[in-house]
Backbone bond lengths (Angstrom), bond angles and torsions (degrees), N, CA, C in turn:
res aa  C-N    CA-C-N  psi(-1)  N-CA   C-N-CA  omega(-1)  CA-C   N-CA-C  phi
1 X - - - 1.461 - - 1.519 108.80 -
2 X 1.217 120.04 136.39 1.278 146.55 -171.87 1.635 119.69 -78.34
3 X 1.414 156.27 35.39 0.809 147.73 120.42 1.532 142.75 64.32
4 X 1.255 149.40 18.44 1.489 116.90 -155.93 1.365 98.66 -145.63
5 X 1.106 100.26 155.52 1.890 151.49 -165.37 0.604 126.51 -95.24
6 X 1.700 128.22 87.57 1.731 133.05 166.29 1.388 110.54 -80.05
7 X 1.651 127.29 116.90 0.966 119.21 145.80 1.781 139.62 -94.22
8 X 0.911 168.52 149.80 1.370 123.68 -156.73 1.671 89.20 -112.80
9 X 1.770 134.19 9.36 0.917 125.69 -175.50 1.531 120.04 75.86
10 X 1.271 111.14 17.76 1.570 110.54 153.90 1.424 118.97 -84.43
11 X 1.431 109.17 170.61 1.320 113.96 157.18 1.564 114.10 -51.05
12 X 1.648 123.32 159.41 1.489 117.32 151.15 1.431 121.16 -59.74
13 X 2.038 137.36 -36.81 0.946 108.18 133.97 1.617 171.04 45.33
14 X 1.760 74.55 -103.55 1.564 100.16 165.42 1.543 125.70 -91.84
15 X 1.314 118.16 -22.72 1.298 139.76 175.48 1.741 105.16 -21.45
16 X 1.532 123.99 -60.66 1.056 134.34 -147.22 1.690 86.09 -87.08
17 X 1.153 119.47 -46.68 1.718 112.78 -172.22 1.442 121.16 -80.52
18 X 1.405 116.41 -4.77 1.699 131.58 144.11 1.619 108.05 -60.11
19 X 0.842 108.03 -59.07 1.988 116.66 -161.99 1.490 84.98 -48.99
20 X 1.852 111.39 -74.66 1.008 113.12 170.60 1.691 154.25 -39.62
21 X 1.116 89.84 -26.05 2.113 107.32 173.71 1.467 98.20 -88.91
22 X 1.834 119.95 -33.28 1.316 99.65 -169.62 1.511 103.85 -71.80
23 X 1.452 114.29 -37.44 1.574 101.50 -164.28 1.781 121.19 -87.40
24 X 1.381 101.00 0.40 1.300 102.54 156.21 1.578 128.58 -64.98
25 X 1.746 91.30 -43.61 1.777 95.14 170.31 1.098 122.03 -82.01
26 X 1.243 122.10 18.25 1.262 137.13 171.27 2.154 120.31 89.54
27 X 1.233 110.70 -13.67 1.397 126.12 -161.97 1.525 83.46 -101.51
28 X 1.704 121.92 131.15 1.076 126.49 152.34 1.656 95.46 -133.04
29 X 1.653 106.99 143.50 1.301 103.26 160.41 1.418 116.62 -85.33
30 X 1.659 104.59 -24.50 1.534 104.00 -165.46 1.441 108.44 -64.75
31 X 1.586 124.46 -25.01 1.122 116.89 -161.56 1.860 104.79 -85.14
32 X 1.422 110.40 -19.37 1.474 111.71 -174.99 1.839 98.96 -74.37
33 X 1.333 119.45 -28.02 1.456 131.27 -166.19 1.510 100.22 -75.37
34 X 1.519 108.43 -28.28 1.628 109.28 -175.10 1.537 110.39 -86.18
35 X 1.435 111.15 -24.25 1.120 125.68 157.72 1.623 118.41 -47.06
36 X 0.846 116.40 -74.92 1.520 127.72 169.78 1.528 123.96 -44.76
37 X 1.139 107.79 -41.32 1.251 108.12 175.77 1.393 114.86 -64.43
38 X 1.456 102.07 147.21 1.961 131.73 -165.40 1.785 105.16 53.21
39 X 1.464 117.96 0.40 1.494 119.88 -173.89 1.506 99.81 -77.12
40 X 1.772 100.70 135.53 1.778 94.09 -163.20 2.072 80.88 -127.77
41 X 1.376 121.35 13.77 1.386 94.79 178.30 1.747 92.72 -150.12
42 X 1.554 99.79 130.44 1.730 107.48 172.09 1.846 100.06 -115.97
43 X 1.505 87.13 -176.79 1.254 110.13 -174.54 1.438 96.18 -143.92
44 X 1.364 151.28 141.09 1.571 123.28 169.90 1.733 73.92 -149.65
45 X 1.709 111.34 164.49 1.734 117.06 168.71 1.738 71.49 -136.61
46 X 1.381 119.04 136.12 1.571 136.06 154.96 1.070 118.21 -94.47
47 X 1.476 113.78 174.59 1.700 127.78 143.94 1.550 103.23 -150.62
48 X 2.027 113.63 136.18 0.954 105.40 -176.26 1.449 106.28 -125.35
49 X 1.461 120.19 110.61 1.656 122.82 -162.41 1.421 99.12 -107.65
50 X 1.435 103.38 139.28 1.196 132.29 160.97 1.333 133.52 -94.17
51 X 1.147 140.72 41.94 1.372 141.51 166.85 1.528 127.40 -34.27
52 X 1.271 119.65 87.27 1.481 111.31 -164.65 1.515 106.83 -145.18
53 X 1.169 110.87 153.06 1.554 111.49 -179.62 1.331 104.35 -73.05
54 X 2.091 123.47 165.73 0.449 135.89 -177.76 1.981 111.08 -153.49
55 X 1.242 92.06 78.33 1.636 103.40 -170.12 1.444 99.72 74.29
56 X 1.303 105.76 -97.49 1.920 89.91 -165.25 1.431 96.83 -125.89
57 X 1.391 133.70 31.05 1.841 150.10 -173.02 1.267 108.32 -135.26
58 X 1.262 111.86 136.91 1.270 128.96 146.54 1.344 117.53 -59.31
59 X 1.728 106.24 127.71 1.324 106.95 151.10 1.632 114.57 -144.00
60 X 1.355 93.82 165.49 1.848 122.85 -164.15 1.494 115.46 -151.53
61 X 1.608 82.03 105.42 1.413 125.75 165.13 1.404 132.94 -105.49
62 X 1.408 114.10 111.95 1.432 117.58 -144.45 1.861 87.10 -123.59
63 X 1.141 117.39 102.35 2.010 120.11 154.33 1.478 120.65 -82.24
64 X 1.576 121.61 106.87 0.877 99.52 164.31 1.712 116.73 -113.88
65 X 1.220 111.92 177.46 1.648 122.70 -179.54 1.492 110.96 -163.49
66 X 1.505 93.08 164.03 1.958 95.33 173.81 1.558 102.75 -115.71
67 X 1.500 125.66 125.88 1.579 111.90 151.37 1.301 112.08 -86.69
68 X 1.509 99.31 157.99 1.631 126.69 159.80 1.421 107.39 -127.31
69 X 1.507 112.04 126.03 1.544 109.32 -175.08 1.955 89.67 -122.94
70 X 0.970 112.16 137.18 1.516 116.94 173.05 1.287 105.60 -127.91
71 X 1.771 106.32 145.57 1.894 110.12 -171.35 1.241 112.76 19.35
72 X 1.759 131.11 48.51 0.985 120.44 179.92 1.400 129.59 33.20
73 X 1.123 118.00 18.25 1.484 133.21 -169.70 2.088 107.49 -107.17
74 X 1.624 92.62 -64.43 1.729 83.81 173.22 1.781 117.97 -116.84
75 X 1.278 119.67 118.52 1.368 144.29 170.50 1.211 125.73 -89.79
76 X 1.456 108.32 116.70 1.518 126.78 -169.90 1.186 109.15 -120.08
77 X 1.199 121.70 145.34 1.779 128.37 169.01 1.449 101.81 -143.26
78 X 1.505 94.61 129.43 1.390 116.68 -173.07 1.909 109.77 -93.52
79 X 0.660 145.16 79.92 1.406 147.84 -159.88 1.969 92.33 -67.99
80 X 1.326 102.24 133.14 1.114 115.84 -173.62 1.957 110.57 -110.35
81 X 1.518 94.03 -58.39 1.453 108.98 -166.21 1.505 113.69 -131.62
82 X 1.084 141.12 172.32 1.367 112.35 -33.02 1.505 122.54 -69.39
83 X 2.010 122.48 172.81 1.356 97.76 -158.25 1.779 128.93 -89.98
84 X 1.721 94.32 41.99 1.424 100.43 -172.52 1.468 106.34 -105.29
85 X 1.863 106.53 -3.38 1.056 108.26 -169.24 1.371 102.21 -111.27
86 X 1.656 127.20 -24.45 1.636 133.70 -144.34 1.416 97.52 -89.66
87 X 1.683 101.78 140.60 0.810 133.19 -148.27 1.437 157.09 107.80
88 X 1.391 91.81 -33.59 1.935 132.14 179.53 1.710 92.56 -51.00
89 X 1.350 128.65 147.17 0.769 138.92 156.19 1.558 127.64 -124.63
90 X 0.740 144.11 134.89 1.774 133.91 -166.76 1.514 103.36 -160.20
91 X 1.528 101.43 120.10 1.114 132.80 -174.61 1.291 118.85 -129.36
92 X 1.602 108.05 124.33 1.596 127.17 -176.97 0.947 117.05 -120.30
93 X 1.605 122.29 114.41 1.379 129.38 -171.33 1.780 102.45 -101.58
94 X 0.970 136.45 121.76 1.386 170.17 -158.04 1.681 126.88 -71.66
95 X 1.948 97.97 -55.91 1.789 121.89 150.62 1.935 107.52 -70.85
96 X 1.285 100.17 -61.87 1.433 81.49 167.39 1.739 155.49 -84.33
97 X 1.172 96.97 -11.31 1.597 111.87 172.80 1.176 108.49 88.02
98 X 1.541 112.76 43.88 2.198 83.41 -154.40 1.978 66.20 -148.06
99 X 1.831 78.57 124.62 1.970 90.78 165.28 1.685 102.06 -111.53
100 X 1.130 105.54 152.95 1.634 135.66 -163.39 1.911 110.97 -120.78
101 X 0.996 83.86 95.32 1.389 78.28 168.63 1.895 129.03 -105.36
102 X 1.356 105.57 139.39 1.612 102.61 -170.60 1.165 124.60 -125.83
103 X 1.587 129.11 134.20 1.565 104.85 167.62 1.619 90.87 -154.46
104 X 1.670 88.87 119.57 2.079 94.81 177.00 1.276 82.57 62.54
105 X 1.682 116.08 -140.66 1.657 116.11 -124.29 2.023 71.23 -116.14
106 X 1.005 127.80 -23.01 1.513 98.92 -177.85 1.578 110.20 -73.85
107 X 1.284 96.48 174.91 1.915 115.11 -168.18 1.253 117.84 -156.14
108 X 1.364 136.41 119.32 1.316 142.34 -156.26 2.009 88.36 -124.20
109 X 1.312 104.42 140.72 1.868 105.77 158.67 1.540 96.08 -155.34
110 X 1.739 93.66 137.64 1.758 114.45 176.83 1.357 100.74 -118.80
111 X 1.318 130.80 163.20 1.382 137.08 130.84 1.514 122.47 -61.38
112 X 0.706 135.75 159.50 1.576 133.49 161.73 1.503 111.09 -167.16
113 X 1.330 111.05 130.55 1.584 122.74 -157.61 1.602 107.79 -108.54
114 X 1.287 115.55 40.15 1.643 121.44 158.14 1.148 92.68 -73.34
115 X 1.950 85.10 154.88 1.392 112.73 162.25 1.487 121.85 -93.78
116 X 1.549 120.09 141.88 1.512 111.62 -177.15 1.483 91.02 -82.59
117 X 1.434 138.65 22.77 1.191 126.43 143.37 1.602 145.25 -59.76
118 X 1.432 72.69 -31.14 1.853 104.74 -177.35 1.716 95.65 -75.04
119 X 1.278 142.32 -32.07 1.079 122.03 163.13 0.985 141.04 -81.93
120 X 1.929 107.46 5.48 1.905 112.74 171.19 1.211 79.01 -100.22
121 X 1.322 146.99 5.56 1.762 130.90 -176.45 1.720 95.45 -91.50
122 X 1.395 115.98 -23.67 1.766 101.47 -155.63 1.707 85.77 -104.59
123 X 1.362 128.16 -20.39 1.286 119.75 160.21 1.558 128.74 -64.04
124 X 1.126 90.63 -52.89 1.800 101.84 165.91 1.437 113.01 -46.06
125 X 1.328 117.35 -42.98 1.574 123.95 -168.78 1.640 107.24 -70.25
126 X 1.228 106.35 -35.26 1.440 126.63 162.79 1.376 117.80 -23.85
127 X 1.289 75.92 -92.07 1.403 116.52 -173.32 1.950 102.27 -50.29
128 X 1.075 94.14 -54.60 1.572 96.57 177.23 1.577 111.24 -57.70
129 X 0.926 138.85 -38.28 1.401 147.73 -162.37 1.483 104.19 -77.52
130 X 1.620 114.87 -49.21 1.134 117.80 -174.72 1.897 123.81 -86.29
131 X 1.648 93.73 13.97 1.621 96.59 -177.62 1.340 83.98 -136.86
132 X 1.343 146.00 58.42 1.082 156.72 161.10 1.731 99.79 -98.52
133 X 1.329 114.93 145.13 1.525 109.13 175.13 1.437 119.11 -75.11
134 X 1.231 108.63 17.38 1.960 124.85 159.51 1.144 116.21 -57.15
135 X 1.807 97.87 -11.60 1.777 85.33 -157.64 1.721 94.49 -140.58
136 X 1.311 99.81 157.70 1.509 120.38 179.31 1.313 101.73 -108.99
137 X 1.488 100.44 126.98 1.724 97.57 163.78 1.584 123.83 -118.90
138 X 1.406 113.09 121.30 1.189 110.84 -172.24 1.223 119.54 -102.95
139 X 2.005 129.52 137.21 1.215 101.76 -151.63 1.490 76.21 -108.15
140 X 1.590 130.60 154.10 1.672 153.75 168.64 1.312 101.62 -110.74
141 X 1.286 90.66 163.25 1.769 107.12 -169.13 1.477 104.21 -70.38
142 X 1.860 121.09 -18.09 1.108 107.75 -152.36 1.880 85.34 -136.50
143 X 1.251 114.44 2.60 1.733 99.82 -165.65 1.680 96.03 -168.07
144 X 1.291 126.72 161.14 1.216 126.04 147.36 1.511 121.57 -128.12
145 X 1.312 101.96 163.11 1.580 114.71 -123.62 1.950 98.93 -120.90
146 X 0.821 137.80 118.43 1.776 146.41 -147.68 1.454 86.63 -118.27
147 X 1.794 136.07 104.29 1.495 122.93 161.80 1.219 98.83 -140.41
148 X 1.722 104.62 148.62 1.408 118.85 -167.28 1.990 107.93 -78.83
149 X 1.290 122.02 117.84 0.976 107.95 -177.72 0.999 136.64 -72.56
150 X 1.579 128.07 -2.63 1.457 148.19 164.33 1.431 105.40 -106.85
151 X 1.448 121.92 55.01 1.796 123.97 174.16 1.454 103.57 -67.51
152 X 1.511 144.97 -39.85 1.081 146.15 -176.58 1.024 107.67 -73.51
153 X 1.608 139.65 -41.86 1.495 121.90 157.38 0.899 118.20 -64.56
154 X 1.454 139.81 -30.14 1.408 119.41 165.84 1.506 121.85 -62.65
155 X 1.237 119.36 -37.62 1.376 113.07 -166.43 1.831 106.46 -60.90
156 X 1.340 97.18 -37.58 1.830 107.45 179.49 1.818 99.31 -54.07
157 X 1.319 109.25 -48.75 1.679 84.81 168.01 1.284 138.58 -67.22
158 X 1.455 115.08 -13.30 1.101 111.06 -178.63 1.807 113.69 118.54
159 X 1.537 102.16 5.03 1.153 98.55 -173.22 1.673 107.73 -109.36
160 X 1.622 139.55 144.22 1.036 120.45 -163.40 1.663 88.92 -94.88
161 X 1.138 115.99 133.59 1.782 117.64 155.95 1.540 113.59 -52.59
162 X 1.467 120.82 155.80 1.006 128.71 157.99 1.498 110.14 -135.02
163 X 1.134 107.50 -171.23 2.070 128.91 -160.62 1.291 79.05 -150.83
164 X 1.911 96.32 128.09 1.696 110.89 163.15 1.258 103.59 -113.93
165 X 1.536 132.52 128.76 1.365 122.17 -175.98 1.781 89.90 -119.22
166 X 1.701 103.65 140.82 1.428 108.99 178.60 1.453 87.63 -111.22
167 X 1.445 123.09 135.45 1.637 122.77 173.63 1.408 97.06 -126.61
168 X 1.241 121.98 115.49 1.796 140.82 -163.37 2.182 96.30 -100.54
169 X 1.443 115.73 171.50 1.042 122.58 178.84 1.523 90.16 -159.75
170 X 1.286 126.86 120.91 1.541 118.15 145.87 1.430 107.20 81.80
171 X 1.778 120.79 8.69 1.452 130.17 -171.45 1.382 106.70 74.32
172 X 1.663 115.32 19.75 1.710 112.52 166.52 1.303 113.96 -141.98
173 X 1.284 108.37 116.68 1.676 114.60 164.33 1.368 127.70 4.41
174 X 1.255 129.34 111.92 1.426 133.12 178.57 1.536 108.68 -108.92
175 X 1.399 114.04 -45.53 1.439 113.74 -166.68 1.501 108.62 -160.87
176 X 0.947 111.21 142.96 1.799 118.67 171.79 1.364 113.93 -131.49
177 X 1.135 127.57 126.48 1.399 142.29 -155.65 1.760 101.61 -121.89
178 X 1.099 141.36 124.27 1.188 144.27 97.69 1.403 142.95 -54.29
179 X 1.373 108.09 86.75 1.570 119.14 158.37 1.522 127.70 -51.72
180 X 1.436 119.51 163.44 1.193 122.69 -172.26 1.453 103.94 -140.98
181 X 1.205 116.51 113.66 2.088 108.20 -151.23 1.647 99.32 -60.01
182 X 1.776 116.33 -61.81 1.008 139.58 169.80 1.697 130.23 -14.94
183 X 1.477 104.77 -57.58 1.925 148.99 169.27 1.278 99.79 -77.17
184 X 1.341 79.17 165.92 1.662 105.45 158.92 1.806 107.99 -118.27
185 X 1.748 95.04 -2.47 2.092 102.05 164.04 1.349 113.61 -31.00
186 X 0.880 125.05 125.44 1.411 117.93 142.15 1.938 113.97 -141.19
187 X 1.513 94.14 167.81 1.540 104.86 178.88 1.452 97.60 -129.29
188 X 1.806 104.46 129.74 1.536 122.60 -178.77 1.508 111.70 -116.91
189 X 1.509 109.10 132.91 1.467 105.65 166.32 1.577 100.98 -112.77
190 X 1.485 113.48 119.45 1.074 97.43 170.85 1.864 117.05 -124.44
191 X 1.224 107.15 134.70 1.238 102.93 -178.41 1.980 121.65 -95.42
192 X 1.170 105.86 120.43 1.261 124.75 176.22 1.269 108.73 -63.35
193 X 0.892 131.46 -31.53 1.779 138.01 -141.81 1.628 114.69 -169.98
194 X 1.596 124.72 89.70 1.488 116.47 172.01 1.462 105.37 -124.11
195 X 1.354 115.26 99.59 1.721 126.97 171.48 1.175 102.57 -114.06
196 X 1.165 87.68 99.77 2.230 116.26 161.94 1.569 113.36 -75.70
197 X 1.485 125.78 98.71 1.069 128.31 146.67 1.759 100.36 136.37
């Protein structure tokens, strides 16, 4: 069983006037998390864009794909875009360990002995990182907003800050934005399509 922990990085305190400010502005995470919970089958269609410089050019790189996750047990991704990739199919079965790869009439299958632990570990890490008091959370009428509150000491090390924006629809994920304070870079996940159950 699958596990995980939003904190939004307030005090306990403050706890109750987060819940509350978020769902006035309409964005709750808790309510998309209640969503999810005991849900063992999705449907999601993505797009994952890359907007990033490239010496002194813009460039944009856009992946898209569809998942199907069933009893959390078998996971498929349909690779859509771009067209060097469409078509690809890759399938991970869960009881057996064994990923499948497809495109047209060829067929590839491995074992591979990860744990589906390791993916409540890289969520958790997430999640932990981003409710650390590093970070400010701002709630918007339409998204809430992940910024490091010491970006100027970081940048002196050498590290560029970013802004995580979660933009919800209907108590389900629409889009997640990574900003780049510095740029105008950013990296978008945006989801077309999230049917839970």
């Amino acid at each position: 069983m699958l596990v995980i922990y939003i904190s939004l990085g307030y005090s306990q305190t403050n706890s109750q006037s987060v819940l509350t400010k978020s769902v006035e502005n309409g964005i709750s995470v808790y309510n998309f998390i209640e969503k999810l919970a005991g849900s063992r089958n999705y449907d999601v269609s993505a797009s994952l864009t890359f907007d990033i410089m490239d010496g002194q050019s813009h460039k944009k790189i856009t992946f898209s794909f569809d998942m199907v996750v069933e009893n959390l047990e078998n996971f498929v991704f349909y690779l859509k875009a771009p067209e060097v990739i469409k078509d690809i199919v890759i399938q991970y079965d869960l009881i057996s360990r064994r990923v499948e790869y497809k495109y047209k009439n060829f067929k590839s299958t491995e074992n591979i002995s990860s744990n589906v632990s390791q993916v409540g570990d890289v969520l958790t890490s997430i999640t932990d990182f981003l409710s650390t008091p590093l970070f400010d959370v701002v709630h918007q009428s339409n998204y809430v907003e992940f910024k490091p509150k010491n970006a100027a000491i970081l940048a002196r090390f050498g590290v560029q800050p970013i802004t995580v924006r979660l933009y919800t629809e209907r108590d389900l994920p629409k889009k997640i934005e990574i900003l780049y304070e510095r740029t105008d870079e950013k990296v978008v996940l945006e989801f077309k399509k999230f049917i839970i159950g």
